[in-house]
N, C-alpha and C positions, 0 to 999 in steps of 0.2 A: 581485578585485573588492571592494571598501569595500560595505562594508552599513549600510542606516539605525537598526539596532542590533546587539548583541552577537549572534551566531550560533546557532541553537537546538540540542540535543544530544536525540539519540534517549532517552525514558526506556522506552518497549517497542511491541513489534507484537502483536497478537493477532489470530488465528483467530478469528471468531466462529461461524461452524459447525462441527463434529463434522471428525475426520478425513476421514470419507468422504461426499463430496457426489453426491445422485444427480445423475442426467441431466437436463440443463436448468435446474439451481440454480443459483443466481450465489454464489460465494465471496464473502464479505466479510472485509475486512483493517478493523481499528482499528489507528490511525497513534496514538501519545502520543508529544509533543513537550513537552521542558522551558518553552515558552510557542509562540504563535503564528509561524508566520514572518515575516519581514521581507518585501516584496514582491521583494525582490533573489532571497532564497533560494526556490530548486524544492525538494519533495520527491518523489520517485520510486520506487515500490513497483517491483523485477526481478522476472521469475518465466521457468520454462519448462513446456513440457508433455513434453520431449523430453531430458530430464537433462541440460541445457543446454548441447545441440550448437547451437540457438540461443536468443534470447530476448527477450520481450517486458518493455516498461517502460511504467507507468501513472504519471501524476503525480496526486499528492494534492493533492485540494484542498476548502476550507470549514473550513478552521481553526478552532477555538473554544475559546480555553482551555487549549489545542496539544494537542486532539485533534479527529479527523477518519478518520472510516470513507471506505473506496472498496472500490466492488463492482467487482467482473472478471466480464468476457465470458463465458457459461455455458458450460460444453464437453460432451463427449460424454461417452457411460456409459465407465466406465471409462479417462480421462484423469486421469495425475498431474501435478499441477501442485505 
């Protein structure tokens, strides 16, 4: 697929909470992108809670600057994700 600019390149993900999240907290991910996406391009956070016998996909989105936080679904006490 042709895109309406140049492609953007991951420059990092971060964790914004602590290792360990208690019960009911929503993890947050900060997305940095070498600029915004192009509307063409999806970004998509994988994760598993089951050391990925399966696995869920979140797509990123609010770009700005090519970065953009997404929060995940909160899970139970003691789930690794």
């Amino acid at each position: 697929m042709e895109t309406s600019s140049a492609p953007v390149t991951f420059s990092s993900v971060t964790d914004l909470n602590s290792r360990t999240i208690g019960p009911g907290q929503t993890p947050q991910i900060t997305v940095t992108l070498s600029a915004d996406p192009s509307p063409e391009e999806k970004v998509y956070l994988v994760y598993s809670t089951d050391g990925y016998s399966s696995r869920s996909a979140q797509e990123v989105t609010g770009f700005s600057s090519g970065v953009a936080t997404a929060t995940f679904i909160a899970q139970t006490g003691g789930t690794t994700v």
